[in-house]
C-alpha positions as protocol buffer text, in pm:
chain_id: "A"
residue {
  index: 1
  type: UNK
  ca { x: 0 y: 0 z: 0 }
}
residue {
  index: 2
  type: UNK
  ca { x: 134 y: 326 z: -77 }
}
residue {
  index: 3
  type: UNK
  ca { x: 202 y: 609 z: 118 }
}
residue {
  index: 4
  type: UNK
  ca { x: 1 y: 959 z: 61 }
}
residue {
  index: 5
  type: UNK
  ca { x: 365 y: 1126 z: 37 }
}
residue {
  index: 6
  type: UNK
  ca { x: 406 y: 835 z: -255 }
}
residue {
  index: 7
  type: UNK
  ca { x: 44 y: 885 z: -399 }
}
residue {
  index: 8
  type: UNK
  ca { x: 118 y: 1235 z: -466 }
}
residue {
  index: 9
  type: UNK
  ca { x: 403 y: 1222 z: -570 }
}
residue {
  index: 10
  type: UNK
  ca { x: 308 y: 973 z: -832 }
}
residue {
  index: 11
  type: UNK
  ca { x: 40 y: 1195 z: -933 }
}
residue {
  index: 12
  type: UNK
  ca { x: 288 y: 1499 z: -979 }
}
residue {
  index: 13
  type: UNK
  ca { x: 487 y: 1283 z: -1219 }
}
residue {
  index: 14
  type: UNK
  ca { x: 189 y: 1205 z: -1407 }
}
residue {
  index: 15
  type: UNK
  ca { x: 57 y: 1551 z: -1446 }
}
residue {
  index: 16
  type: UNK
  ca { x: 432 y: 1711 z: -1500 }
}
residue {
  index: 17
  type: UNK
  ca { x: 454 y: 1412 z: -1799 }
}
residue {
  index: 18
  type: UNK
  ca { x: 93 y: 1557 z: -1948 }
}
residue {
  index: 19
  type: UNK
  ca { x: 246 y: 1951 z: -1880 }
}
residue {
  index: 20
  type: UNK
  ca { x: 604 y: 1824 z: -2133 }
}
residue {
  index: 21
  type: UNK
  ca { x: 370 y: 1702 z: -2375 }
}
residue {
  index: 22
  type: UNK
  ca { x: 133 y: 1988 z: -2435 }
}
residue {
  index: 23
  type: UNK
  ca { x: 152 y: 2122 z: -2787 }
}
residue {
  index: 24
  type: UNK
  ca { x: 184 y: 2499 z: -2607 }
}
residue {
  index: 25
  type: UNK
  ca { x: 476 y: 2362 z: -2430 }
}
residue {
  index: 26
  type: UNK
  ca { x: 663 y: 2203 z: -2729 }
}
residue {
  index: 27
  type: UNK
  ca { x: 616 y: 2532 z: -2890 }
}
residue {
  index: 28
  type: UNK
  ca { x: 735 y: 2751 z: -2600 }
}
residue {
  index: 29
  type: UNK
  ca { x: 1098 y: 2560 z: -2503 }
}
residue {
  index: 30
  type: UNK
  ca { x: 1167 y: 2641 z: -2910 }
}
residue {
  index: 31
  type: UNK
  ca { x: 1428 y: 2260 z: -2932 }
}
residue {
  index: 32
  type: UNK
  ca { x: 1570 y: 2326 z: -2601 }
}
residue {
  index: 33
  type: UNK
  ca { x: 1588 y: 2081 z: -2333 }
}
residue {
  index: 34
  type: UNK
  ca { x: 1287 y: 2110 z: -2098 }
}
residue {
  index: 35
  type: UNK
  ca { x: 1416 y: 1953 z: -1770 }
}
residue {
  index: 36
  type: UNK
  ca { x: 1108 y: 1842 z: -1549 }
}
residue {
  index: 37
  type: UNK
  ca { x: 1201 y: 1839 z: -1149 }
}
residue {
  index: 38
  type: UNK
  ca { x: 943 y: 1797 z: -886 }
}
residue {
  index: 39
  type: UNK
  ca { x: 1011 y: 1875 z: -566 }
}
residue {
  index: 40
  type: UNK
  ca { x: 784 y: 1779 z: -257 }
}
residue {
  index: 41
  type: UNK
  ca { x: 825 y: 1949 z: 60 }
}
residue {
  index: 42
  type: UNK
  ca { x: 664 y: 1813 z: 383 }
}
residue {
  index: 43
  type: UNK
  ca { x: 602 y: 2119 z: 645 }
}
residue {
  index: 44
  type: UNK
  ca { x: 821 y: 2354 z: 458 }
}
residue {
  index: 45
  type: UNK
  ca { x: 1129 y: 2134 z: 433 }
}
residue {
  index: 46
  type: UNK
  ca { x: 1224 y: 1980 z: 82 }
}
residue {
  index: 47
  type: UNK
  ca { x: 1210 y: 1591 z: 127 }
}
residue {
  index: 48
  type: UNK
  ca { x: 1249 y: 1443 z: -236 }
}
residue {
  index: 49
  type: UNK
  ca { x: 1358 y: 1626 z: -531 }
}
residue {
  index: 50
  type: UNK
  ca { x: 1401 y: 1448 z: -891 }
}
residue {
  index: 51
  type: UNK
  ca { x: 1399 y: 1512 z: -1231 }
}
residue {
  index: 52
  type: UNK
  ca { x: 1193 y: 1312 z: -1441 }
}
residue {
  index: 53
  type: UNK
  ca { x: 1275 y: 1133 z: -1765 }
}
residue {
  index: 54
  type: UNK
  ca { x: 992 y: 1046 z: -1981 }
}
């Protein structure tokens, strides 16, 4: 069973995946390297921070 910190983070990866692949977005980062990091903070302090690779 997962964890809500792993839920949502799972979900974040999902919807920063969806974000990359958005026509607007292709357009906007013009053949340059879009890096996508999350970064998920539990009471203010940064606990996990990763890029993602699709």
């Amino acid at each position: 069973m997962h964890s809500t910190a792993e839920s949502q983070w799972q979900e974040a990866e999902a919807q920063i995946k969806r974000y990359a692949a958005a026509p607007r977005v292709e357009a906007l980062r013009q053949g340059t390297t879009l890096h996508k990091i999350i970064m998920q903070f539990v009471a203010g302090k940064l606990v996990r921070m990763e890029e993602v690779v699709l």
